[in-house]
N, C-alpha and C positions, 0 to 999 in steps of 0.2 A: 408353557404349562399346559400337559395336555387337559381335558375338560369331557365328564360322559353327561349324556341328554338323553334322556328319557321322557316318552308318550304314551299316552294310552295306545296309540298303533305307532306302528314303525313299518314303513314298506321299503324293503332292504334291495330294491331293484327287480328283482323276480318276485316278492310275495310278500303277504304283511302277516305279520308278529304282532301279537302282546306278550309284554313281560319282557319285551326286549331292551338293549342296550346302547346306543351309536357313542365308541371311546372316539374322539379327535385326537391330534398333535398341535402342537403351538400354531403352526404354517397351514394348521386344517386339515390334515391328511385324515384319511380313515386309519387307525390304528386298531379297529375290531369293529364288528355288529355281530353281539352276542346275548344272550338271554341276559338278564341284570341277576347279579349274584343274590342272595339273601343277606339282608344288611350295609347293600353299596349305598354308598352314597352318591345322587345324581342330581341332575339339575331339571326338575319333574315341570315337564309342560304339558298344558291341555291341549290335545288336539293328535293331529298325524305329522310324522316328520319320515320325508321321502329325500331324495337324491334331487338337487338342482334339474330346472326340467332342461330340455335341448327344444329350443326352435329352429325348424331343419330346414325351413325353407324364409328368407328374407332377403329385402332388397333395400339395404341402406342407403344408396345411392340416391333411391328415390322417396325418400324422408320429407325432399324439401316440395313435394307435391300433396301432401298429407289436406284433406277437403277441399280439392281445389278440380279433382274429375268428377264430374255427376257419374250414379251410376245406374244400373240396367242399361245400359246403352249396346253390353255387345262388345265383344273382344276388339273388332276391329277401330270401332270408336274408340275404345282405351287405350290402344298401342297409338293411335293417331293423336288423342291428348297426350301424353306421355308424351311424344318425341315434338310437340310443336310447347309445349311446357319448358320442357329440358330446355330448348334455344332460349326459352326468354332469362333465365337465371342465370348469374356469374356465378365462378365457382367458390366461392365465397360463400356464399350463399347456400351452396348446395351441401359442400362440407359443414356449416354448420348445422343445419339438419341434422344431416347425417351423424355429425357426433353427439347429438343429443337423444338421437334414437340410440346409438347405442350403449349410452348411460339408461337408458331408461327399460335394457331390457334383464342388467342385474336386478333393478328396483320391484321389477315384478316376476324376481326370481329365476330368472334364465342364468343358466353356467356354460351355457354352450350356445352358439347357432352355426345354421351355414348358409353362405351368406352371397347373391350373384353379383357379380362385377363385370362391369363393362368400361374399368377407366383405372386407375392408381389411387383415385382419389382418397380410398378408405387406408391406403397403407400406413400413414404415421398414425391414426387413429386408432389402428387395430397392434400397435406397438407399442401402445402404452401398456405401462405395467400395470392399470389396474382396470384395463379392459376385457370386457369379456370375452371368452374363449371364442374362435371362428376357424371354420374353415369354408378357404373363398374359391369359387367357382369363377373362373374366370369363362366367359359365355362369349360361344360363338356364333354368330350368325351371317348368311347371307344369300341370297336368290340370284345373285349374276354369278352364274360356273365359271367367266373369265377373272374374275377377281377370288377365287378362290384360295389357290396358293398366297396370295398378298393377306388375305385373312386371317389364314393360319400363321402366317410370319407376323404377322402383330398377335396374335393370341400365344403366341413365344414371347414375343418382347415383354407384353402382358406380364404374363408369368415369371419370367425373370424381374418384373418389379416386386414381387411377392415374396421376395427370395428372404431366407429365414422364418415366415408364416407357412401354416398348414393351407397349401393353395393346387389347384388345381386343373385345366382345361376340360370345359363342357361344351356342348349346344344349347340351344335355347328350346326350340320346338320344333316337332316336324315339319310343322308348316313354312318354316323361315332359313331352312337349309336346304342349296340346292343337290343334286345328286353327286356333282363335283366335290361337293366342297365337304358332304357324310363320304366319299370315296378317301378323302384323304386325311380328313378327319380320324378314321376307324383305322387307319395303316399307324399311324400315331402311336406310342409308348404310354396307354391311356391308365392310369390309376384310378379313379372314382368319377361320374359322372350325377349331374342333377339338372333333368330335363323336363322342361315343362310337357304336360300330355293329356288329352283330350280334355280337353280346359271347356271346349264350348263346343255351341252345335255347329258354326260357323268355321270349323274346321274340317269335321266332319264332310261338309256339304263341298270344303274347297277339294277336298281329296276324291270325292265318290266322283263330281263333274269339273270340278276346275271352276264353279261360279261361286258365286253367293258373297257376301258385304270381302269378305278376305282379299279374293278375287279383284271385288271392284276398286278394291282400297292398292291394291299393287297395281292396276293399270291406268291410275289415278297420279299417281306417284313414278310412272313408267320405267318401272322396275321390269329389267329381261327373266322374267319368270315363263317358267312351261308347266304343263301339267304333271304331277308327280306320277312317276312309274308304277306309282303301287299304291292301291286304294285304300289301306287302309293307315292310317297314319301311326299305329301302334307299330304295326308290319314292317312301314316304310323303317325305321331310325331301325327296330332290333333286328331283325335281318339282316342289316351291315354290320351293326357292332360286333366285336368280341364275344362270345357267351359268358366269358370266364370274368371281365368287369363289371363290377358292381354298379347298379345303376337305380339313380333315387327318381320315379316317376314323380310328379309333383302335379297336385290336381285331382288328374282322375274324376271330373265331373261325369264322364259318359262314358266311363268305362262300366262293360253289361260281362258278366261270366263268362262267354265266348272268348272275349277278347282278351281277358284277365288268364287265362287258359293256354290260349295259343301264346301270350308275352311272353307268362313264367315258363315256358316249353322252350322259348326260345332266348330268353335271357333268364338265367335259373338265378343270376345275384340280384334279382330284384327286389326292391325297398316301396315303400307307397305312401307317401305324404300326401297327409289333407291339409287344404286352406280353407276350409265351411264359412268362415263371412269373409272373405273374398268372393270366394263362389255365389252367396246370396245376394251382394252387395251390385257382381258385373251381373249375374247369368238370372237371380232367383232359385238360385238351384244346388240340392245339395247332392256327395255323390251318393250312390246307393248303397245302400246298407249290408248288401252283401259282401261288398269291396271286404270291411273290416269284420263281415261275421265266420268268413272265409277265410280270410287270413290275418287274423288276431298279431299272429307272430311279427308280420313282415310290415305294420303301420307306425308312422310315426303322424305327428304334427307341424306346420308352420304357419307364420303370419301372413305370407306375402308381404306389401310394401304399405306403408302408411296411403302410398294412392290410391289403395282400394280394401283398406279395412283402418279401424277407427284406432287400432294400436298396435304395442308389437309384443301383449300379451296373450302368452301361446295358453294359459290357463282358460282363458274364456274363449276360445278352439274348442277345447275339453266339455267345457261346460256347455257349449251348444251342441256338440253333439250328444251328450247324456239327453239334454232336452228333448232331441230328436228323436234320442232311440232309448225308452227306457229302460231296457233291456239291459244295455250297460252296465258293465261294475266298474267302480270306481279302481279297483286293483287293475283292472284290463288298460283302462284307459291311464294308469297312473306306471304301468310298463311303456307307452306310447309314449308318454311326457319323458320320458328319463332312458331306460338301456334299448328300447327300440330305436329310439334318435338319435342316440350313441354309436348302437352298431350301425345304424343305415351311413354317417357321418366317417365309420372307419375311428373311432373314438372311445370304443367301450375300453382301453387299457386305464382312462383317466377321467372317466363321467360316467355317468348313468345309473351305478350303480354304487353301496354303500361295502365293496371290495377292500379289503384292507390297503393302505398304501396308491388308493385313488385319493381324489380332490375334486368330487361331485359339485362341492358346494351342496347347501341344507334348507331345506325349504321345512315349514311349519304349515301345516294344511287345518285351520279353525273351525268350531262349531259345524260340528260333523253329528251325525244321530245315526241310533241304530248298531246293530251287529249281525256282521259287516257293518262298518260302518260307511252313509250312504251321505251326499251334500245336504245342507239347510240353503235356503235363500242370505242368508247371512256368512254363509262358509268363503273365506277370503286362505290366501296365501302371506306368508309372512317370510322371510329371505333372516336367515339364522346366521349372524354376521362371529 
C-alpha cells in the first residue's frame, strides 16, 4: 500500500520545498515528490524529511579497532597501530565488528556507503538482504616496484570475490604506491576510484624531500622505497590516471586553491569527501573552508573507520562542519549528505535523491528553527522506516 508523508520542509535532493509532498510504494520506491494537493490526505510530520544520507568514505573492516588508537599522533603512528592491531585479532572477531558497524549505519540513517576493502571479509555481510547499500573499493597498495604485478593480480582476485556487489579497484594514497605499480595500475580497465589525499602534513614533507615520521616509518619496516618522482603528491596519482575516471579524493586536509586548481585541470571527474573528526581526532585539523566554499557542487561526506572517529554517523560530519563555518546552510550541506555522495559513488540512478522510481530511503530531520530552516542543539535525525 503506497503511503504520502508530509513536513514542514521537504528537501527533495536539489532544493527544499514547503507544501510539498513524498508518495512511497509498498517496496519504498519514490512514486512522486510533488506539492500536496488541497484536501490530500497525508501522514503530517514535524520537522524536514530528506533522502537517506550517503557515507562515502568508510572502513568496515576496521570496526574492530574502534577506541583502541590514541590520537594526534600523526599519520604514520596510525598506519603503524592499525597494522600491528590487525595481527592481534582473529577474524572472528573482526567480522563481527564489522557487522555491527554496518547495522548501525541504517540506524543513524545511512542508505548508501562506500566502503575500502583490503580482504573478502565484508562480502556475505554486505549480501544480506537487509544490508545497506555499498560500494567497495577494493585498495591497492604497495612501495616494492618488484611486487607490483603480484599486487594487482590479487587486487583481480580481490575483486572477483565481489562478484554480484557494486565493487571496484582503487589505491590507497600517494604516498603508499610505487611508480611501478600507479604504471600499471592507470593501464587498467578502471571504473570509479577512491583515494585517500593530502591527509596530513607528514605526507607533504615525505614528497617535497623524502624525510619526515612517513620516511622514517618505511626504513624502519625496510620497505624498498625511493623517493617519489614528482613532488607533489596530488600531481604524482592524477598525472597518471585517466582524466576521464572519476575519482573520489578523500580528506583533503591540506589541500590550499593551488592545488585544488592544478587536480580539477588535470582530473576534471573529481569528487572531494571530507572526514572532519577524523581529521581533528589524527591531525587537529580541519580542511579549509575554501575546499567546500569553491566547490559546493563536487563535496560529499564520510566517517572514515571507527579507528579514528567515535561513529559511523555521517550526520555529525555535517554538523561540525556547520559549527565550523557558520556560513553554511543547511540545504548546501544536506545536498552533500544525499545526491553529492550519490553522484561521487556512481549511484544517483537509485539514492540521493527523492526521483520518482529511486529508493533513497527517508530520513526525518527534528526540531529545526527558523526560515530557512537552520539546526537547534536538540535537532536529531530520525530513519523513516
Amino acid at each position: 500500500m503506497s503511503r504520502t508523508l508530509t513536513a514542514d520542509w521537504l528537501f527533495t535532493g536539489a532544493s527544499l520545498r514547503k507544501g510539498w509532498a513524498l508518495e512511497l510504494g509498498d517496496a519504498g520506491q519514490v512514486l512522486a515528490c510533488r506539492p500536496l494537493q488541497p484536501g490530500e490526505q497525508s501522514e503530517a510530520l514535524d520537522g524536514l524529511l530528506c533522502p537517506g544520507f550517503v557515507n562515502a568514505h568508510t572502513h568496515l573492516e576496521l570496526s574492530h579497532l574502534a577506541g583502541r588508537i590514541p590520537g594526534a599522533g600523526g599519520m604514520a603512528a596510525f598506519i603503524g597501530a592499525v597494522v600491528q592491531l590487525r595481527g592481534q585479532d582473529n577474524e572472528e572477531k573482526i567480522r563481527t565488528a564489522a557487522e555491527s558497524a554496518l547495522h548501525s549505519l541504517r540506524a543513524c540513517g545511512t542508505a548508501l556507503a562506500g566502503d575500502i576493502c583490503n580482504s573478502p571479509l565484508t562480502v556475505s555481510l554486505k549480501r544480506a538482504p537487509d544490508a545497506v547499500h555499498t560500494v567497495s573499493f577494493i585498495e591497492l597498495l604497495g612501495l616494492d616496484a618488484g611486487r607490483a604485478p603480484d599486487i594487482l593480480a590479487r587486487g583481480q582476485e580481490l575483486l572477483d570475490a565481489f562478484a554480484g556487489l557494486e565493487a571496484c579497484l582503487t589505491l590507497h594514497a600517494p604516498y603508499s604506491v610505487s611508480p611501478a605499480l600507479l604504471a600499471g595500475f592507470a593501464a587498467l580497465p578502471l571504473r570509479r576510484l577512491s583515494i585517500h589525499l593530502l591527509e596530513s602534513a607528514e605526507e607533504e614533507i615525505l614528497f617535497s624531500d623524502g624525510s619526515g615520521p612517513l620516511a622514517d616509518w618505511f626504513t624502519q619496516l625496510r620497505l624498498p622505497w625511493q623517493p617519489f618522482p614528482v613532488r607533489d603528491p596530488a600531481a604524482y596519482l592524477s598525472g597518471a590516471l585517466p582524466p576521464e575516471v572519476p575519482v573520489l579524493w578523500v580528506h583533503n586536509t591540506r589541500m590550499t586553491p593551488a592545488r585544488l586548481a592544478a587536480l580539477l585541470a588535470r582530473s576534471p571527474q573529481s569528487w572531494f569527501c571530507l572526514c572532519p573528526r577524523s581529521n581533528l581526532y589524527l591531525h587537529g585539523q580541519l580542511p579549509d573552508p575554501v575546499l567546500w566554499q569553491s566547490l559546493p557542487g563536487r563535496i560529499c561526506l564520510g566517517t572514515d573507520s571507527l579507528a579514528s572517529a567515535p561513529s559511523l554517523d555521517v550526520w555529525e560530519e555535517a554538523r561540525l562542519l556547520m559549527q565550523a563555518d557558520p556560513g553554511l546552510l543547511l540545504e548546501e550541506v544536506l545536498r552533500w549528505l544525499t545526491a553529492n555522495g550519490a553522484a561521487a559513488l556512481g549511484q544517483s540512478d537509485n539514492f540521493g535523491s527523492f526521483a520518482p522510481g529511486t529508493r533513497p530511503g527517508v530520513n526525518l530531520i527534528t526540531d529545526l528553527a527558523g526560515d530557512p530552516p537552520v539546526l537547534t542543539g536538540s535537532s536529531r535525525v530520525i530513519p523513516i522506516e
